[in-house]
Each structure stands twice: as C-alpha cells, then as structure tokens.
C-alpha positions, 0 to 999 in steps of 0.5 A: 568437350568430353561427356559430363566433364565439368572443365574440359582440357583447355578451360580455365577455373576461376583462380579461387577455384583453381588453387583449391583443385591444384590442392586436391590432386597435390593430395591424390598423389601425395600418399605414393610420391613422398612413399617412395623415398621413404621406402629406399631409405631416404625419408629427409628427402620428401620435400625433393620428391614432391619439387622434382614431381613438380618439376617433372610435370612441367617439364612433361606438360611443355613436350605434350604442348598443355594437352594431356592432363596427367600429372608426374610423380615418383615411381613405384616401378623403379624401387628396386633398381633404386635399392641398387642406385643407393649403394652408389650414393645420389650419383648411381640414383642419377645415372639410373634416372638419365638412364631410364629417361634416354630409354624413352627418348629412344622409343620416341625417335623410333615412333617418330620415324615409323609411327604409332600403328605398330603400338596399337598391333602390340597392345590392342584393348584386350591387353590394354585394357586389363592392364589397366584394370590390374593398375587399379586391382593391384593397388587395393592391396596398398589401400586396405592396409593403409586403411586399418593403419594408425599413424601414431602407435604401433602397439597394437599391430598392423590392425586398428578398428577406429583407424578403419572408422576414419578411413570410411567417414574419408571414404563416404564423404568423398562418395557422397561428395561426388555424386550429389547433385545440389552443389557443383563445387563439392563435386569438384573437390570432393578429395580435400573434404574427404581428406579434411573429415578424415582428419578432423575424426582421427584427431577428435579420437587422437586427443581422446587418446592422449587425454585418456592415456589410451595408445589405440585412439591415437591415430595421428602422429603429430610428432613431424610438426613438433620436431619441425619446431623443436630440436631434441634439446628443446630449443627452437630449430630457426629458420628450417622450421619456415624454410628449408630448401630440399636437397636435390640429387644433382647438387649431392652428387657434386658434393660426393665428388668433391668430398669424396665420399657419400652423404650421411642420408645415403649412409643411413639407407645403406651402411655400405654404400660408396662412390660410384665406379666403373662396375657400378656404372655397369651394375646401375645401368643393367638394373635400369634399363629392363625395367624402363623398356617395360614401363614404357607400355604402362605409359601407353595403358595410362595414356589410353585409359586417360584418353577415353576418360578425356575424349581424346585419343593422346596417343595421336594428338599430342601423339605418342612421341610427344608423351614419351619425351615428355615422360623421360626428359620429364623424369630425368629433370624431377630426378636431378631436382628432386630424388626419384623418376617419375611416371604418370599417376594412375591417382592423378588419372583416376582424380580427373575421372571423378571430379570431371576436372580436365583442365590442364591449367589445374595439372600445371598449377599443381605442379607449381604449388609442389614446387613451392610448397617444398620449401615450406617447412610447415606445409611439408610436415602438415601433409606428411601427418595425415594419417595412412587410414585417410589416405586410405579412404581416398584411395579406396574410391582413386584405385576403385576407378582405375579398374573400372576404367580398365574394365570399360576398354574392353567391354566390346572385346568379345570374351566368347572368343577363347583367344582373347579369354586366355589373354585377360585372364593370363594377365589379370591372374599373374598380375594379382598373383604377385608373378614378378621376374627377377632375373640375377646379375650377379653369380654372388649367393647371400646367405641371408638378404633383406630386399625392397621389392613390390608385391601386387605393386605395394612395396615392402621389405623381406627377409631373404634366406639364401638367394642370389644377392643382387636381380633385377625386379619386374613388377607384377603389372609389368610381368603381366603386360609382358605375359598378355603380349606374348599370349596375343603374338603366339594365338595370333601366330596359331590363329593365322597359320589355321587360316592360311591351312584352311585357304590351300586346302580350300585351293587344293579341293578346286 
C-alpha cells in the first residue's frame, strides 16, 4: 500500500461506506461534466452527460483491468471542436467522438509495438510536471469565479459577497474535515459535508431572501426542482418528473436520419444547423483530430501525477496501451450514450489524493451510481441546484491539489540548470497567460462572430469582430505542453551538438 492511503487500489470499503465515497466523487466531478453540455448549448442533456461519464468509466476501468483509480468525464478540451460538431447535429458530435477515440487507439498500437520509453524521453518530470501544475493553476480561475457567484440572481453582476461566504464554510469544512485527526470517517468524505454546509448556508440566506424580498441573499436557485414538477401551465408534469430516460447521442442520430432533419435541442444551440455531409464529414473530422493528438499527453501528465499520488507506476502496469484504449474506446461509448467525450478528471485525481481513498471498487461503483441516477429525474435537478459558489469552495481545495501535486514531480529537477529553468517557465507562463493556437481552416471572414472557446481552460463565449469564422482551438494547457516539448527537443539538440564539439576538440588536441 501507497503511503497514508487510507483504501489502497484493490480494498473494498464496507458497502455503507462505499456508497457514501461513490457519492462523493460523483459530486467532485459534477461541477465540470454537466459544464460542458451546457456550454455547447445543450443544457436538456445533463443527465446524458453524466450516464455516458459512467459508461465511459466503465468502459475505461475494464481496458485498465480495475487498476487505475480515476474516474471519466465530459471534456473541456474538446469544446470548441464540439461548437463545430453541433452545426452538424448529434451525427457530427458522434463522428468527432469516434474520431477522437480512434485517435487513441492508434497511439495505443503504436506503443504496443514499440513500447513506453520514448514516452518518458518526450515527456521527462520537467514537462510533466508543470504540466500537471498548470492543470490545477489553470483552473483556479474557474473556481474563484464559481466562488463570489449566486446561482438564483443575477441582478447584481458576477459579484456577491454572501456567495463567497457559503464558498468558504464549503471551503473550511472540507478543510477542516481532512486533516483532523479524531474521526477517520469525516476524513474520508469530507467533500459531501463540505458540499452539505455549503447548501445548508446558502439556503438559510436564500429563504431569508425570499422572505425579505431581497434578491442578493438569494443564493440558490430552486426553480429546476419546481419546473421538474410543474409544468409552465401549472399542471403536474407526470411521470418525467420521477423518471426520464436521457437522450443519448446514437439513437438522435438515427432519429436525424430518418426524419431528415436535426433535433429542435440542437436547433436550440445552432439555429443553423443541419444534416451532416461530405464537407461536414471532412470539416468534423479536421476540428477533432489535432486536438485529440495533443490530449493524448495530458492523458500521460494525468496518469503520472495519479501514479505518484497511488504508488504505482500506471504507465507500466496496466501499462500505457491499456489506458490509452481505455481512454478512447471509454470516450467513444460515453459519447454514443451520452453527449460528450470524455477524459480522466483531474478532480477525480485530486478527490483520491485528499481522501486517501484508492479504491478502485469506489471508481466503479461511481460509476454505476451516475448511470442510475441519470434517470432519475429528481436526483438530477437536486445536484444540478447546488449553488456555483459551493462548487466552488471545493474546487478551491480539488484544483489547489492539483498543482501541488505538479510541483512535487519536479522537486528534484534541478532548476540551476537553465535548460530545465526555460523549459517550466515556458510552460507555466504560456499556460497561465492564456496562449492557445487557433489555426483557420476556412479562407471565410466573419465580420462579427460569437465563439466558445476556453481561457486558462475556463470556457466562455466572446464576442468576435471580424476573424476567420471557422479554427481549430488548442487549449492553453495543450499549447503549453507542445511549447515545453519543443523547448526540451531543440536545448537537448544544443546541448549535444556542445558536447560532441567538446569531445572532437578533446580529440583533435591529442
């Protein structure tokens, strides 16, 4: 067993106990995954996000043989080649979905074939390591705004000072929670008390709000649960508002085909969207690809940092190949019964560090749980009502992990060195600066363009003045990664053309 895990990768929690730490990780990646259907305009699939996380999970759990505790949810990373994929309906999100997945395939046959160690020449701890520094510092953003945010008005701007109150009782019960030393049960989910403080503040002051007729102190928004009762007319919805089976992205395809026209969800999110063709098979697949090959080394810089938070190396055993298949295949089926690909959650990652909870049993039951719970209308609009400032309280400890977590895989590089200086810093200053390539693949000018795309990988919608109207968008992160690998290969280069300079002048003295 790993030092100070509490469960290691094969323990089994007491079926009680295992339930409550499924709950937990469900509600530490729950803030992220329902994020991203949202973002591309398809809030009504939330609960198909969440079932293809679950399946995608498991499907990533049986590749890595229930050896890698890390749990699968809808990626950030994939937004803006999602923003293309929805002009194209659910066929073009799952094209791009298999497209992505295939792309991971391939990488794994590669590796099968030629192994791991070129992997570790690439990415050494002084890439890796701040990449996965920059995971967590470039989140913080996401965090402190979800922080000072009221879910129920919006009257009073972006700010709200009893919202940041909530925030931090979240934030010092999650705190407080994990490192005491009295009780072993609250150090294992101190998320779900956090999370439960939180609300428990936030309604008390939304009450207050409502009685008071004061809009600031309204902090929850408790409108989903009644609308998931109540129609607009005031009439009970039926059964939906018990059960409702989510709509998921294969059997909408279909449905496009046969009707011969896109879903009215999708005409929601584009007003211009339409059956996928032969250009749009092409545009789909050019917006997913690039940006799959470069996910594919934050899938490493996940796995590393999870490794040394575990005491495994999973890059050996199950072994690279196996994570990678798992990855795809994993986001290929959660995109056909869901909405979204998926990738490994760097909040799932940070949950197991805090808790000391590797269990892989709890990863799975998780897993599971969102399944079921999908379908379950009242559960649904529950979790989607706790407020963004409780999130954010958790977040704050989640997102705070993960760079720390970065920082400790490199703590022995030595930063003396100047090649190693240029390569963190290259990679920490381009990735918190926002630096993201956007690369056109269309000569077509817009002369006014509103676009999703993500800064300090914390997406949001910008207003465009002229610009080409269609790009591909890599991530800071990714962008960072790429400019820390190139900085590595090219002083590596310099440094070995000064040393073979060195020896023949060595040589040439004799």
């Amino acid at each position: 067993m790993a030092k100070n895990l509490i469960y290691d990768i094969h323990d089994t929690p007491k079926f009680n106990k295992m339930l409550i730490f499924a709950l937990q990780q469900l509600l530490a990646i729950l803030a992220a995954t329902i994020a991203v259907p949202t973002i591309i305009g398809l809030p009504t699939q939330i609960p198909a996000a969440i079932f293809g996380a679950g399946v995608g999970t498991l499907v990533y759990q049986l590749f890595t043989k229930f050896k890698s505790p890390v749990f699968l949810g809808s990626s950030f990373a994939f937004l803006s080649s999602l923003g293309v994929a929805v002009a194209y309906g659910y066929c073009g999100i799952v094209l791009g979905s298999i497209v992505a997945g295939l792309v991971y395939v391939v990488i794994a046959i590669v590796i099968h074939f030629v192994g791991t160690k070129w992997v570790s020449k690439l990415m050494p701890p002084v890439i890796i390591g701040p990449t996965v520094a920059l995971i967590g510092l470039s989140l913080a953003g996401s965090a402190m705004g979800d922080i000072v945010k009221a879910n129920a008005s919006a009257l009073h701007g972006s700010y709200n000072l009893v919202s940041l109150l909530c925030g931090l009782v979240t934030f010092a019960t999650v705190v407080i929670c994990s490192t005491q030393k009295r009780f072993t049960m609250p150090k294992l989910i101190p998320f779900i008390l956090g999370i439960v403080a939180g609300y428990v503040v936030a309604s008390l002051f939304t009450l207050i709000g409502v009685l008071a007729d004061v809009d600031y102190l309204k902090i929850v928004n408790w409108q989903p649960i009644v609308n998931n009762f109540v129609d607009a007319d005031g009439k009970f919805t039926g059964i939906t508002a018990f059960f409702n089976v989510p709509k998921f992205s294969l059997i909408e395809g279909i449905k496009e085909l046969v009707n011969g026209e896109v879903s009215s969800e999708i005409l929601a999110a584009n007003k211009n969207a339409g059956l996928i063709t032969g250009g749009g098979v092409a545009e789909v697949i050019i917006a997913f690809l690039p940006v799959a090959l470069v996910v594919f080394a934050e899938h490493i810089a996940d796995h590393k940092n999870l490794s040394t938070i575990i005491g495994k190396d999973l890059i050996e055993e199950p072994g690279l190949k196996r994570t990678l298949l798992g990855d795809g295949v994993g986001s290929i089926a959660g995109t056909l019964l869901g909405v979204c690909p998926n990738t490994t959650y760097g909040e799932s990652v940070g949950c197991v560090a805090i808790t000391k909870n590797a269990s892989v049993i709890t990863i799975t039951t998780t897993a599971i749980m969102c399944i079921i719970l999908s379908f379950i209308s009242p559960i649904m609009v529950v979790l989607q009502s706790i407020p963004s400032c409780v999130m954010g309280g958790v977040c704050l400890t989640l997102y705070g992990f993960i760079a720390v977590s970065g920082l400790k895989m490199f703590k022995d590089v030595d930063l003396n060195e100047n090649k190693n200086l240029f390569i963190v810093s290259a990679i920490l200053i381009a990735g918190i600066g926002g630096l993201s390539i956007q690369i056109p693949y269309s000569g077509e000018i817009a002369t006014s363009l509103t676009i999703a795309f993500t800064k300090f990988d914390v997406p949001y919608v910008k207003e465009v003045a002229g610009g080409f109207a269609k790009v591909i968008s890599i991530t800071p992160i990714a962008t960072a990664l790429i400019l820390g690998i190139l900085t590595n290969v090219v002083l590596t280069k310099v440094e070995k053309s000064k040393l073979l300079g060195k020896e023949k002048e060595v040589k040439s003295d004799k």
